[in-house]
C-alpha positions, 0 to 999 in steps of 0.5 A, a space after each residue: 910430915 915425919 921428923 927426921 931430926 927424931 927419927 930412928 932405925 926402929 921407926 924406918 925398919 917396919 916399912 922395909 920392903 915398902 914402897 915410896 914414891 917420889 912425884 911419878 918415881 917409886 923406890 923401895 926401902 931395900 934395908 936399914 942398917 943400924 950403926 953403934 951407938 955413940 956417947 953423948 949423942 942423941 940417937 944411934 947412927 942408922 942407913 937406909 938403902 932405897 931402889 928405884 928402876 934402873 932407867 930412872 936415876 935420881 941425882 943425890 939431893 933432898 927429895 920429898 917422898 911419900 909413903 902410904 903410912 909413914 907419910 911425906 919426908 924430905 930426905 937426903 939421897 946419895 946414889 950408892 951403885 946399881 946393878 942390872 936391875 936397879 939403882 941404889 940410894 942411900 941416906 945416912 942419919 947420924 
């Protein structure tokens, strides 16, 4: 199970446009966006956008997902928006 306690953007941005799957769900890691870093805290803020089908929403919560090498992490998710195509999740790490 990853650590997102200790997680960073530089752990997260190799396995952008990756697929991870959340019970019989499958989003994608769209992006990750690195924030500025901020003194005396212990990491730089990042985001991770998610996708996932436009007929499946996922309400915001803590989701377990499952990804081929990074692994199981439970993380939060917020849905952000959709388009015609999919709907967008984010997660935040400060």
């Amino acid at each position: 199970m990853v650590d997102l306690a200790s997680a960073s953007a530089e752990y997260f941005e190799p396995l952008v446009g990756r697929q991870f799957h959340a019970g019989d769900l499958t989003l994608r890691l769209a992006s990750v966006t690195r924030g500025e870093p901020q003194p005396g805290q212990p990491r730089t803020p990042f985001r991770l956008v998610f996708t996932g089908p436009r007929d499946r929403f996922l309400p915001q919560g803590t989701v377990r997902l499952a990804e081929e090498t990074a692994g199981e992490l439970d993380i939060f998710l917020v849905p952000i928006g959709m388009t015609n195509e999919v709907f967008e999740y984010e997660a935040v790490f400060g």
